[in-house]
Backbone as a ProteinNet text record, in pm:
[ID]
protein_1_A
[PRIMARY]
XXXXXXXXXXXXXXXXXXXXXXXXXXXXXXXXXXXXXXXXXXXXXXXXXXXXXXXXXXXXXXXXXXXXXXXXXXXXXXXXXXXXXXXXXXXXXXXXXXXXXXXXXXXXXXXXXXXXXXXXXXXXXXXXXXXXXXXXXXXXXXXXXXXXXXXXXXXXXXXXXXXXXXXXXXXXXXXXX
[TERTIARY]
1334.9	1385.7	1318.8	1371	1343.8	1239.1	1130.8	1099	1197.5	1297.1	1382.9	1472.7	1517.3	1583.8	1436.4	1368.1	1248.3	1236.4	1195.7	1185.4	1291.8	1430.8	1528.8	1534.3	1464.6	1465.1	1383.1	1280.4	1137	1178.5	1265.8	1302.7	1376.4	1499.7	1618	1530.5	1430.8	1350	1249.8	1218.2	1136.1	1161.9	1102	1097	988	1007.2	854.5	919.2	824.2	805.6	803.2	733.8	717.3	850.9	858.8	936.6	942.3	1085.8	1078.8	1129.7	1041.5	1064.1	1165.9	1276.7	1418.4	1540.7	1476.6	1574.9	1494.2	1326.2	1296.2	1287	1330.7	1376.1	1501.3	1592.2	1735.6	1712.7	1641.5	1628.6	1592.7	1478.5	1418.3	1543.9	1602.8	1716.7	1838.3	1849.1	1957	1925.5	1781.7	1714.3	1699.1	1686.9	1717.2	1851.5	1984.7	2070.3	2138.7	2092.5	2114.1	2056.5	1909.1	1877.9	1804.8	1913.7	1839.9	1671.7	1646.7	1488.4	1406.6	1453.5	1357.1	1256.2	1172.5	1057.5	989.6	1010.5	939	910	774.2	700.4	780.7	882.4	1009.8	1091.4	1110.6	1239.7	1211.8	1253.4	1240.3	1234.1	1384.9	1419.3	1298.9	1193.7	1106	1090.9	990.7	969.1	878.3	982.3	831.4	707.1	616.1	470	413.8	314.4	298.7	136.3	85.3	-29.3	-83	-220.3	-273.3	-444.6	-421.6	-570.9	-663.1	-769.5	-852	-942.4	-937.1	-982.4	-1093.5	-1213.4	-1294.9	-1295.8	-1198.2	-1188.1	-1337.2	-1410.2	-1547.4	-1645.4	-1671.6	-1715.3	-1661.1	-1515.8	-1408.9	-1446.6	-1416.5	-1397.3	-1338.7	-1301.9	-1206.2	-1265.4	-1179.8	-1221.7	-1147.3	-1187	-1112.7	-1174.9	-1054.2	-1136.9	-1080.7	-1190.6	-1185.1	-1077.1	-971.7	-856	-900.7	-951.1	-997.7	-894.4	-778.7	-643	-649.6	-631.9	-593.4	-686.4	-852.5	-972.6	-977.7	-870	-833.6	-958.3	-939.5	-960.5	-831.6	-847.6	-697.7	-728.5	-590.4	-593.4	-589.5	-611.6	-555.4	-430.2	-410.6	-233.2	-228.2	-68.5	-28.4	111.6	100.6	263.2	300	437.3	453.4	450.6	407	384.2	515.2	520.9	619	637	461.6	391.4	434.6	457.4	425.6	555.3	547.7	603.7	710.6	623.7	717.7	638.1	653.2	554.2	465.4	463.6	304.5	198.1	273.9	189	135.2	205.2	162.3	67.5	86.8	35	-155.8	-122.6	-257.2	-348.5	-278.9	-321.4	-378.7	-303.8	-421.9	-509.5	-503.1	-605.5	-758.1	-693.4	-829.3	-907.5	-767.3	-829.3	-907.7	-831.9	-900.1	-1059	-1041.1	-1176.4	-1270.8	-1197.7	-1337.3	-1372.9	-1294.5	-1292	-1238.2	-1304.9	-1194.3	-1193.4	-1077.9	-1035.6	-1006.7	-907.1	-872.9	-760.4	-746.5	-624.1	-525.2	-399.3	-295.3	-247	-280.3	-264.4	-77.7	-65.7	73.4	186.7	299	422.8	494.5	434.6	521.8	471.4	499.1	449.4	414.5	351.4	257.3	357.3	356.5	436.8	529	568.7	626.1	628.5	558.7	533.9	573.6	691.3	748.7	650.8	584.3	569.3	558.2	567.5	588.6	487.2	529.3	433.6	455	353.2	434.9	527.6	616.2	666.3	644.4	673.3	843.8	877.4	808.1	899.3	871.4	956	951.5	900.7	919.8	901.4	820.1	701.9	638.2	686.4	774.5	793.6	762.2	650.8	549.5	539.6	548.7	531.4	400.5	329.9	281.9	184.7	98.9	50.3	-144.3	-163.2	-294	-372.1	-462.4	-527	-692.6	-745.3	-861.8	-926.3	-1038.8	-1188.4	-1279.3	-1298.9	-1384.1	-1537.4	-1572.5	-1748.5	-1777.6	-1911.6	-1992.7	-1925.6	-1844.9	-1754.8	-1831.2	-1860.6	-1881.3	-1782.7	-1800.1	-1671.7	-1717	-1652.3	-1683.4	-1617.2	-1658.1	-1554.7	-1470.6	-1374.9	-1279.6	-1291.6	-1189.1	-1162.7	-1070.4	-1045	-908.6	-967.3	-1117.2	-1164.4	-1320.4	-1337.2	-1446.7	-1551.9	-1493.4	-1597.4	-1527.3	-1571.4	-1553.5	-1612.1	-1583	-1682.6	-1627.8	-1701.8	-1673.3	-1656	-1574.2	-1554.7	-1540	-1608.6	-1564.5	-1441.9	-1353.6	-1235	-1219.7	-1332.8	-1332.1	-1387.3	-1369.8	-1460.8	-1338.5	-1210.6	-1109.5	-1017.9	-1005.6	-949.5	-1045.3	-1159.2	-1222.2	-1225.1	-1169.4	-1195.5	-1069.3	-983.4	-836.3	-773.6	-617.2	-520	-429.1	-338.1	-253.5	-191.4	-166.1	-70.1	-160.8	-300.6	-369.4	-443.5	-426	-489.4	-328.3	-218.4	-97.6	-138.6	-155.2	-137.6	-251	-383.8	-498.5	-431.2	-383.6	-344.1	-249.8	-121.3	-62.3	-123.9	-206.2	-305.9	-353.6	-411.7	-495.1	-430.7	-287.1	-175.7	-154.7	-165.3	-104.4	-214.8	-324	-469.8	-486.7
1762.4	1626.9	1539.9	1465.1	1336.5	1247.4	1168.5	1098.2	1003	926.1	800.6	909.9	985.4	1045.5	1011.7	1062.5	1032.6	865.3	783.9	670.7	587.3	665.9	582.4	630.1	795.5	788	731.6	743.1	627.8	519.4	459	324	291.4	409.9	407.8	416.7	436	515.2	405	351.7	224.5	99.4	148.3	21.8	-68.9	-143.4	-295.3	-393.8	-402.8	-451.7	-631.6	-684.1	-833.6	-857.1	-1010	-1100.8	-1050	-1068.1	-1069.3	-935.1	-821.9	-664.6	-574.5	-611.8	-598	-606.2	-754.8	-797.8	-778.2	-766.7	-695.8	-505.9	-474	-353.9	-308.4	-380.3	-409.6	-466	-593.8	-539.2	-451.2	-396.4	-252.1	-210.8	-137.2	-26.9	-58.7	-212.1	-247.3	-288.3	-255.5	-313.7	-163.5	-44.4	71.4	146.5	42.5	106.1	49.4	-57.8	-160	-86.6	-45.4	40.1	128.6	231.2	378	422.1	336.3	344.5	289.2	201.4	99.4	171.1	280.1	359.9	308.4	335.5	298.3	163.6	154.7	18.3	0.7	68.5	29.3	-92.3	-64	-160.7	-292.2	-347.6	-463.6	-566.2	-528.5	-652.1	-610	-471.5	-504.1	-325.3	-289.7	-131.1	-146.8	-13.8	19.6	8.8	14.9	29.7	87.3	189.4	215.9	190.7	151.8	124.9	155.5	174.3	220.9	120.1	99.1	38.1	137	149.6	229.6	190.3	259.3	174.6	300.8	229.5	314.1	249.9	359.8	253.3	229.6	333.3	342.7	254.9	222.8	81.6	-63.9	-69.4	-128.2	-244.9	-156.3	-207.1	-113.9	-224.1	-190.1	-177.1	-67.9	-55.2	-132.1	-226	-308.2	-332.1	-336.2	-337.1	-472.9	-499.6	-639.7	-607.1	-630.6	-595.8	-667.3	-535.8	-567.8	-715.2	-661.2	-790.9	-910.2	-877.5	-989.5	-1065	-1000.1	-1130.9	-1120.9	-1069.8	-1033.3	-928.4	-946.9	-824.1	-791.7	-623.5	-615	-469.3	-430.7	-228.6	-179.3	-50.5	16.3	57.6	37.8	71.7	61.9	112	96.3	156.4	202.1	260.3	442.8	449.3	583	650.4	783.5	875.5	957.3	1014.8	1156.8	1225.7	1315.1	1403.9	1359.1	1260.1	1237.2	1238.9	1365.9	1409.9	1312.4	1232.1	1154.3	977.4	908.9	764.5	761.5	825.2	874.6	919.9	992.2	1068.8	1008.7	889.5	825	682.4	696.1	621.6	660.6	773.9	851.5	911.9	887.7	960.6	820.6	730.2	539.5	521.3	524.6	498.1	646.1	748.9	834.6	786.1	790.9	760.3	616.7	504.5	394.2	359.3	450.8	416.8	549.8	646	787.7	820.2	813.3	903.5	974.8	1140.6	1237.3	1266.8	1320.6	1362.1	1222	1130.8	1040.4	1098.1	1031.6	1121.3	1002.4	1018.1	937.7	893.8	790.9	691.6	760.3	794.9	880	747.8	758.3	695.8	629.8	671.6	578.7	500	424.6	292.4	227.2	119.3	2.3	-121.7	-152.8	-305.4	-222.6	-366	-383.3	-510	-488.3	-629.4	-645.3	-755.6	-773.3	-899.8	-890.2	-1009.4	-999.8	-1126.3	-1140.2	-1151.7	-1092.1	-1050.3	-1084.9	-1089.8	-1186.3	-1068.8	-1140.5	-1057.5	-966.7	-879.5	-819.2	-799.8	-742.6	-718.1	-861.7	-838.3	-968.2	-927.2	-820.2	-799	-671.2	-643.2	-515.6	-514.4	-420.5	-382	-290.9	-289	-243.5	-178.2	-69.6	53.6	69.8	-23.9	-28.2	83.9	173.3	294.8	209.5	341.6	276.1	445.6	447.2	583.5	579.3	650.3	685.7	777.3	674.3	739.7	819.6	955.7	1023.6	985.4	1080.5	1007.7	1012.8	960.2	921.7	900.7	863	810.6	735.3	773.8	702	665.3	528.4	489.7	499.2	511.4	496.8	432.3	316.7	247.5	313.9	297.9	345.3	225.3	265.8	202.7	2.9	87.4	-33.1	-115.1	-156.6	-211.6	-306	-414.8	-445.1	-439.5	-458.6	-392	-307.1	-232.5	-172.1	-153.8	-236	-291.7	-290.1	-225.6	-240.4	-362.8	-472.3	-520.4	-483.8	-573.3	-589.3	-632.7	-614.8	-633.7	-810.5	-839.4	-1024	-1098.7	-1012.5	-1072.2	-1069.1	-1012.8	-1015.2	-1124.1	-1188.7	-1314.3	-1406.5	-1415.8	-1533	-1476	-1311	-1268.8	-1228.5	-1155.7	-1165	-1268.7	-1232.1	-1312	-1301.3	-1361.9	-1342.1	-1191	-1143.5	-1008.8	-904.5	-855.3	-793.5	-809	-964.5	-947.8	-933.2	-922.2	-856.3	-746.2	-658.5	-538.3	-468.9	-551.6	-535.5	-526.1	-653.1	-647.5	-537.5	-497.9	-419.8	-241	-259.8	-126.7	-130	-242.4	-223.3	-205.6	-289	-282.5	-121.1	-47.4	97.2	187.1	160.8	250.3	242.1
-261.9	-249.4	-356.4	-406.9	-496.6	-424.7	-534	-455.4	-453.2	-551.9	-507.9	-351.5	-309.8	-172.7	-76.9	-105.2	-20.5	19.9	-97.5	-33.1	51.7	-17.4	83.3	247.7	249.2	395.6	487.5	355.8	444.7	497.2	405.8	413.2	548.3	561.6	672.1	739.9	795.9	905.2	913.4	829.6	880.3	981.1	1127.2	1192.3	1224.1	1125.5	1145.4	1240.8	1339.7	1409.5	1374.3	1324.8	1306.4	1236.5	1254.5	1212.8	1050.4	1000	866.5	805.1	888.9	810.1	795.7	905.3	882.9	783.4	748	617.1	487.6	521.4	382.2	375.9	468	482	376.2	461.5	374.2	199.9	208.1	78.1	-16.7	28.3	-70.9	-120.7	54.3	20.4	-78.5	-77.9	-170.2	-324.5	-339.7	-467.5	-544.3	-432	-461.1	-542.8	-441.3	-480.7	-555.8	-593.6	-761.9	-845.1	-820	-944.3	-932.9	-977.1	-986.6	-1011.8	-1119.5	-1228.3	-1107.7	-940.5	-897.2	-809.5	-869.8	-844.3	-926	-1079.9	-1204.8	-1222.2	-1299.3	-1399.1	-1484.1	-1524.4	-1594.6	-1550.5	-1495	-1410.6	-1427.2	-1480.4	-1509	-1408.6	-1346.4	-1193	-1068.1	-1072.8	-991.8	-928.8	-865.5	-898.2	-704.3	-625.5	-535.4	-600.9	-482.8	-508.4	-362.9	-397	-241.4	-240.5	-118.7	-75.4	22.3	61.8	187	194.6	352.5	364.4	416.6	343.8	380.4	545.2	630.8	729.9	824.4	863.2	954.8	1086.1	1199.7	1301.6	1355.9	1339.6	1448.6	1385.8	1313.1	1208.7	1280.8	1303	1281.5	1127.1	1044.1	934.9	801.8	688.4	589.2	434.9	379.7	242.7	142.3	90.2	-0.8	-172.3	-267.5	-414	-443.7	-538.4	-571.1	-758.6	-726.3	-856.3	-1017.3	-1072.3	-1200.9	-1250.3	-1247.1	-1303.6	-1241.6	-1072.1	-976.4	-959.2	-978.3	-922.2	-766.7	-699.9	-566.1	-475.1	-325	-275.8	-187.2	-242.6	-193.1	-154.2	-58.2	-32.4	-170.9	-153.5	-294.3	-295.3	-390.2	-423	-551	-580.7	-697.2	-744.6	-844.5	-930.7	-874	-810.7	-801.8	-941.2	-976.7	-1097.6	-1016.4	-1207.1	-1167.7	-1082.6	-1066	-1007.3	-832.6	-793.7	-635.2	-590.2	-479.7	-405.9	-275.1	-251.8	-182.8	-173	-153.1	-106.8	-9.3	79.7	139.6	68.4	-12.5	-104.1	-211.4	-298.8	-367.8	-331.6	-193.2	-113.7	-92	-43.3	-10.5	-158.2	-274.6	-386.8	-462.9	-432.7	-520.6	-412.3	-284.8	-211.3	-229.2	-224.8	-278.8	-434.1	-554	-679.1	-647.9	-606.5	-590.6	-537.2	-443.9	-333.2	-400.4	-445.9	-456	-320.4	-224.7	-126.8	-67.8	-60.5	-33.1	74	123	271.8	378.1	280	352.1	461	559.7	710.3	695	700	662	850.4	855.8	1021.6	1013.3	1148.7	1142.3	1163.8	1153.2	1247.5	1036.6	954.1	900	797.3	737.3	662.1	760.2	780	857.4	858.9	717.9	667.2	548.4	516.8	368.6	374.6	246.7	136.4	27	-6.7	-121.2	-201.8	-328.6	-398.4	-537.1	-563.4	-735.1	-839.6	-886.7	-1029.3	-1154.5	-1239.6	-1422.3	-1487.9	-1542.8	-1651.4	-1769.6	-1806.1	-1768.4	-1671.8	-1574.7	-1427.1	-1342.7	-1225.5	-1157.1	-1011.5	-938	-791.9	-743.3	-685.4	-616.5	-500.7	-457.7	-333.6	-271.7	-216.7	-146.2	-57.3	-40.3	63.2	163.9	268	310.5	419.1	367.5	501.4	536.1	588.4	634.3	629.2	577.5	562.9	689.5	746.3	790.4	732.9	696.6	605.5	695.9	634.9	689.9	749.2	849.7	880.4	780.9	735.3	636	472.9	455.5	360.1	237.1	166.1	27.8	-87.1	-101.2	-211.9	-353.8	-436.8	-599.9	-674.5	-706.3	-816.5	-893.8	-891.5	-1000.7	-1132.8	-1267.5	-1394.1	-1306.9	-1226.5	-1191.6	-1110.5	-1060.9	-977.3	-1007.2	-1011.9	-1008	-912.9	-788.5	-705.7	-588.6	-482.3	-372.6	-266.9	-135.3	-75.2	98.8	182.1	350.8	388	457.3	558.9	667.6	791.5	878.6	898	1050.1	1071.3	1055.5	1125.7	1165.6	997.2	866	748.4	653.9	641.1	610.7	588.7	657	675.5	544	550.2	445.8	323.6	290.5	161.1	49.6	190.2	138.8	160.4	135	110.6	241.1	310.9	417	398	318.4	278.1	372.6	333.5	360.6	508.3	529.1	691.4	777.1	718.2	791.7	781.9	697	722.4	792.6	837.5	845.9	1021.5	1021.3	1188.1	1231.8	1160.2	1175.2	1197.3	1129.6	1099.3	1250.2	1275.6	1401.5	1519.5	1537	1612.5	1610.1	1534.2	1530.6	1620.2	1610.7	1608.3	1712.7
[MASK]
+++++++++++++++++++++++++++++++++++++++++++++++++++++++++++++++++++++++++++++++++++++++++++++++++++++++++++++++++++++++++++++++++++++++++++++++++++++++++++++++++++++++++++++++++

């Protein structure tokens, strides 16, 4: 299977729960079937992106990098590659490169969220494939190239460091667990 066949079944198959995720459901799938390329950093009108929050429930707290670009703290995520098999997978493969930790466990049922937002040009839209990964006991992170820092939160320390995007998916994560 393709990953663009893959993500559209993810997509059909995605039921989010909160307000909102329905009709940005519908959009993905129709931003999909406007354009073929809308996997790729190509795409001009706007490209999936898949992401995962790194999370230790027994801590109850989160792995977050501070985005070399954005100045942000954010999950790791990023651009599907050739190589990835489906959006879980590209999902679970920026959150290992990102964080440097191996034997992350992929939280089952699905994507978490989806988050659509805008980005500078050339492209205009990340539409965001939302999962949530669980970090092994004793878990050590390693900066990656793409990160200025990488750093544990607590569940209740989230809110003053991120952005609304991330304490959705922070809640949603926890809603699942």
């Amino acid at each position: 299977m393709s990953l663009y066949d893959d993500a559209v079944l993810v997509l059909k198959g995605y039921e989010g729960r909160e307000e909102g995720q329905e009709e940005l459901r519908q959009a993905y799938l129709d931003h999909l079937a406007a354009h073929p390329d809308g996997l790729w950093k190509a795409c001009g009108a706007g490209h999936l992106t898949a992401s995962a929050l790194v999370v230790d429930p027994a801590h109850g707290r989160v792995l977050l990098t501070l985005h070399k670009k954005l100045r942000m703290w954010l999950q790791m995520g990023g651009h599907c590659e050739p190589q990835d098999t489906s959006v879980q997978a590209a999902a679970v493969r920026e959150a290992t490169e990102e964080s440097g930790v191996p034997g992350l466990t992929l939280l089952p049922g699905g994507p978490v969220r989806l988050d659509r937002h805008p980005i500078p040009a050339p492209c205009h839209w990340h539409f965001d494939v939302q999962y949530a990964v669980v970090a092994p006991p004793g878990a050590v992170q390693e900066i990656s190239d793409e990160s200025l820092d990488l750093r544990w939160f607590g569940y209740d320390e989230v809110p003053r460091v991120a952005d609304e995007s991330v304490v959705r998916l922070l809640d949603a994560t926890r809603a699942r667990l």
